[in-house]
ROSE-4610 file (N, C-alpha, C; in Angstrom, 1 decimal, always signed):
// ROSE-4610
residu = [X/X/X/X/X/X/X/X/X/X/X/X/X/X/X/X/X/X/X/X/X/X/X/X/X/X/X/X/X/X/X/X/X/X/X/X/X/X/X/X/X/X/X/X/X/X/X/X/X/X/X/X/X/X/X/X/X/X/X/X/X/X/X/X/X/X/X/X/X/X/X/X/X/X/X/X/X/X/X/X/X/X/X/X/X/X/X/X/X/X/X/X/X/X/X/X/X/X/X/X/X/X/X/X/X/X/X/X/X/X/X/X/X/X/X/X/X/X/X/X/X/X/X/X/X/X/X/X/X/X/X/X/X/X/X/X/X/X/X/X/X/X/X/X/X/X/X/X/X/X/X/X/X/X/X/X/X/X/X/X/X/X/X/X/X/X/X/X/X/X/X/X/X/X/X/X/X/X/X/X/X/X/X/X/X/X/X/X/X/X/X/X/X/X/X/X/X/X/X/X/X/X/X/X/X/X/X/X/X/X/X/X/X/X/X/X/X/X/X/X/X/X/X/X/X/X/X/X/X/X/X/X/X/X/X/X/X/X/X/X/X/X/X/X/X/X/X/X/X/X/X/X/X/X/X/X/X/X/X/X/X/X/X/X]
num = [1/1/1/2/2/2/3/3/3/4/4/4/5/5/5/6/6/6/7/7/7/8/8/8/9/9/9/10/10/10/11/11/11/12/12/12/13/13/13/14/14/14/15/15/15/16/16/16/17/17/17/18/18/18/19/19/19/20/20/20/21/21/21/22/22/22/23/23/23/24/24/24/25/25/25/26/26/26/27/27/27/28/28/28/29/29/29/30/30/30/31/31/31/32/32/32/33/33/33/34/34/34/35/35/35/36/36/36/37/37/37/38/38/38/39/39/39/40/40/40/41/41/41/42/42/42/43/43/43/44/44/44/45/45/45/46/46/46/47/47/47/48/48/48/49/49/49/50/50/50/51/51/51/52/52/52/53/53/53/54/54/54/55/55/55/56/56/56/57/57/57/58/58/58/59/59/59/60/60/60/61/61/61/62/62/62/63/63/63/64/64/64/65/65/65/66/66/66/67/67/67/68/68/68/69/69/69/70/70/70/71/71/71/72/72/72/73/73/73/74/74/74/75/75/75/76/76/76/77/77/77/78/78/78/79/79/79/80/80/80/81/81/81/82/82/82/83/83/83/84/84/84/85/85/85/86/86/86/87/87/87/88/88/88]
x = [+14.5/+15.4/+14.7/+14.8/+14.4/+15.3/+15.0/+15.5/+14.9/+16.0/+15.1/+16.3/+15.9/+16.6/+17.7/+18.8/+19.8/+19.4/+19.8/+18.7/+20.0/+18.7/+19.3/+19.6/+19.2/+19.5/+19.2/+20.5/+20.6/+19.6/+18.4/+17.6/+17.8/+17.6/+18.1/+17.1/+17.7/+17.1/+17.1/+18.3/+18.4/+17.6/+16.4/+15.7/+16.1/+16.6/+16.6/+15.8/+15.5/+14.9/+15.3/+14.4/+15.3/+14.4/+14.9/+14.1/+14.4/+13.6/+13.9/+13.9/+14.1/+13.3/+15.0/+14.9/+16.4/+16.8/+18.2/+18.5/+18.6/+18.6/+18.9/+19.3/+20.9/+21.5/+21.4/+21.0/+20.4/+19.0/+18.8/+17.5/+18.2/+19.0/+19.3/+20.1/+21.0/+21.8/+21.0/+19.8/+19.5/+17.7/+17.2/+15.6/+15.1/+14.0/+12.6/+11.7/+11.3/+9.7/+8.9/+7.9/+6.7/+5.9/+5.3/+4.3/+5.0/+6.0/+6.7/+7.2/+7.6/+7.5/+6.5/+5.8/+4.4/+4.1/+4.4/+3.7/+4.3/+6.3/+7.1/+6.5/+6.8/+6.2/+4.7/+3.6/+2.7/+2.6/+3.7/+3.8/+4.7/+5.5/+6.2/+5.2/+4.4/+3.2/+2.7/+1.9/+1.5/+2.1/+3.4/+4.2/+4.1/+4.6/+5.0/+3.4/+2.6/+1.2/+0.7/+0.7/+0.7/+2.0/+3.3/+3.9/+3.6/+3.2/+2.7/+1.3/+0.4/-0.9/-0.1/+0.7/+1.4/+1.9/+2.7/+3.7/+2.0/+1.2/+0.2/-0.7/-0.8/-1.1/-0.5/+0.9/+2.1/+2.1/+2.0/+1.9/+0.8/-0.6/-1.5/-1.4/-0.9/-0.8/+0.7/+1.5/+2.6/+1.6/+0.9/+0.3/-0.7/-1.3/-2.0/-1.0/+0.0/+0.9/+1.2/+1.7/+2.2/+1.3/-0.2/-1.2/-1.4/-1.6/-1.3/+0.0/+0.7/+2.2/+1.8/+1.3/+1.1/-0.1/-1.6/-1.6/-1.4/-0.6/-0.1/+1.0/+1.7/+2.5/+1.6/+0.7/-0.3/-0.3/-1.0/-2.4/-1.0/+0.6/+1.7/+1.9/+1.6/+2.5/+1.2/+0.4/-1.0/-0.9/-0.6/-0.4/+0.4/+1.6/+3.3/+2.7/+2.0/+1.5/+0.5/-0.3/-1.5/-0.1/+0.5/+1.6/+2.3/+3.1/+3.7/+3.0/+1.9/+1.1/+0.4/+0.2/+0.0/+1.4/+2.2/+3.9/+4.0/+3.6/+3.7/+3.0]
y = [+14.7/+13.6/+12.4/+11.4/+9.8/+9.1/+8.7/+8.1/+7.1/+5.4/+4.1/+3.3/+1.9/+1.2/+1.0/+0.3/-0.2/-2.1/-2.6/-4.0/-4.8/-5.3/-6.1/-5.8/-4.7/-3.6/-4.2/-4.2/-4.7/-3.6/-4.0/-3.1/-3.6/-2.7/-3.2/-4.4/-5.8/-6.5/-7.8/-7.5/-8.4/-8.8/-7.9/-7.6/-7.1/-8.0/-7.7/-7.1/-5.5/-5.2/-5.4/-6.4/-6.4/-5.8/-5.0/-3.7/-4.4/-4.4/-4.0/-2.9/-1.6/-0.1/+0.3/+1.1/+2.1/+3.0/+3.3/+4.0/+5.3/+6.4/+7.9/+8.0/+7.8/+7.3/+7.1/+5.8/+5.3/+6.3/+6.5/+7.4/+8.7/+9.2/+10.6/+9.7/+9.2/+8.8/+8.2/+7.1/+6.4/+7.1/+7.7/+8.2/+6.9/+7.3/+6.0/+5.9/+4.7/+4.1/+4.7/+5.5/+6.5/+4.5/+4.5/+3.2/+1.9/+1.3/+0.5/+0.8/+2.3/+2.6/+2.2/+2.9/+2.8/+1.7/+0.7/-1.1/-1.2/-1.1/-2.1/-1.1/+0.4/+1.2/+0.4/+0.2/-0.4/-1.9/-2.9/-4.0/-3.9/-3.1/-3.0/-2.6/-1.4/-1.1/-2.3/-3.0/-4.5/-5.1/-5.4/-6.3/-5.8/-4.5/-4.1/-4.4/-4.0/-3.8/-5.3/-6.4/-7.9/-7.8/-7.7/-7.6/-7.1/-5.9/-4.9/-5.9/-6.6/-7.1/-8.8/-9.4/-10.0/-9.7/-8.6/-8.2/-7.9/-7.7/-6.9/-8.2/-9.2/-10.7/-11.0/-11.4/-11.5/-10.6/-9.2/-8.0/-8.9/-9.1/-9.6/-10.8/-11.8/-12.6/-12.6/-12.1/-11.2/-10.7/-9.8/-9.5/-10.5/-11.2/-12.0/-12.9/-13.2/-14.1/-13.4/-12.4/-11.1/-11.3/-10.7/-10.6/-11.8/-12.8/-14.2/-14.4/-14.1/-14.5/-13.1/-12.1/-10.9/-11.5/-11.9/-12.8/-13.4/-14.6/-15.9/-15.1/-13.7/-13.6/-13.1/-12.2/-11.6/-13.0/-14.0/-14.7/-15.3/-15.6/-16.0/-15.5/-14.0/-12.8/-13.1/-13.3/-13.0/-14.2/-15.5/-16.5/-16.5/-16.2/-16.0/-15.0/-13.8/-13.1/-13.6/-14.5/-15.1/-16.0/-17.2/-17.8/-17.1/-15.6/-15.2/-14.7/-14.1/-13.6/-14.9/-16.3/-17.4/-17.9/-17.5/-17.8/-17.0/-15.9/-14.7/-15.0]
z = [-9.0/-9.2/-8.5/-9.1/-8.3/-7.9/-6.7/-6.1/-5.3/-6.1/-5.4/-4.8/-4.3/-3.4/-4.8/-4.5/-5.6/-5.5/-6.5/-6.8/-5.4/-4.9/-3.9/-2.7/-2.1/-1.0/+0.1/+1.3/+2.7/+3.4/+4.0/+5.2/+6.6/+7.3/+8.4/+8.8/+9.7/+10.3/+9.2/+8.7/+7.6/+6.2/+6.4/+5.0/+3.6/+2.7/+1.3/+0.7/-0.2/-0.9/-2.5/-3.2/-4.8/-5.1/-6.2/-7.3/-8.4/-9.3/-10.7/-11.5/-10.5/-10.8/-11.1/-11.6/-11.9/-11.1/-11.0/-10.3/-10.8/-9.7/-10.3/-11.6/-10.6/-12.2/-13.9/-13.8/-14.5/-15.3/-14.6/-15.0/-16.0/-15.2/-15.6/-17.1/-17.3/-18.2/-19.2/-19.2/-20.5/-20.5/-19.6/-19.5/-18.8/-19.3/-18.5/-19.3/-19.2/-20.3/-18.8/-18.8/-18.4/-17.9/-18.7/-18.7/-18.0/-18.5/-18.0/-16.4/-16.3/-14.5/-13.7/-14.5/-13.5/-13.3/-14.1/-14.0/-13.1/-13.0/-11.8/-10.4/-10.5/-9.1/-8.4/-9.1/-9.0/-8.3/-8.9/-8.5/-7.3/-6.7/-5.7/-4.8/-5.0/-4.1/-3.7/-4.8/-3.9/-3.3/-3.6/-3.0/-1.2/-1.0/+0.2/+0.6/-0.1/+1.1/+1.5/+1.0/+0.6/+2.1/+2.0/+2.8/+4.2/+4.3/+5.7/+6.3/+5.6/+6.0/+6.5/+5.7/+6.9/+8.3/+7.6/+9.6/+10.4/+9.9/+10.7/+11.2/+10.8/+11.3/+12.3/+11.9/+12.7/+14.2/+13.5/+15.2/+15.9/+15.4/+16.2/+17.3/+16.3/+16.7/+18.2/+17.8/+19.3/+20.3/+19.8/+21.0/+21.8/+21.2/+22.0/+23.0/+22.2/+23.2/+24.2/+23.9/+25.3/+25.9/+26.0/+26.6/+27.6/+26.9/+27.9/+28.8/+28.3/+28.8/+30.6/+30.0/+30.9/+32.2/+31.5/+32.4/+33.3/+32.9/+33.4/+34.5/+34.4/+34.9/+36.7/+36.1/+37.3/+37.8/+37.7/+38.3/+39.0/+38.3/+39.2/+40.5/+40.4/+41.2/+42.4/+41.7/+43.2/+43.5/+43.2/+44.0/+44.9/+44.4/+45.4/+46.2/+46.0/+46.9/+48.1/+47.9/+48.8/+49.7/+49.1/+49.5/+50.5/+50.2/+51.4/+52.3/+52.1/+52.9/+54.1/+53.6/+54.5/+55.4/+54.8/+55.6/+56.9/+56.7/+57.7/+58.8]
């Protein structure tokens, strides 16, 4: 049995998935064009992977900021640290 998103599908984190693919349903009740599947499955495949090599830009770019922000927070901590250590 197949089973796909329903057209317009809430994912979490407020991500819309729209299909043009059929549902179970749908499938069991009128069949499927074979050829015409495989084109829209195919063009979804791209879509998501076109999709994932963004988020995977995106992750990079997060992490560099963390990485600095992590930094900045050390080179903070060892100053307030030299600081109290001259108070004393």
């Amino acid at each position: 049995m197949l089973y796909f998103f329903a057209p317009k599908q809430k994912l979490g984190s407020g991500i819309f998935v729209t299909a043009n693919i059929p549902t179970a349903a749908e499938v069991k009740e009128k069949g499927v064009a074979i050829a015409e599947m495989e084109a829209k499955l195919l063009q979804k495949v791209e879509e998501m992977t076109l999709y994932m090599i963004e988020m995977k830009k995106e992750n990079i770019e997060i992490q560099k900021q963390n990485d600095a922000l992590k930094a900045r927070i050390e080179g903070l901590e060892k100053k307030n640290k030299k600081k109290a250590n001259t108070n004393e």
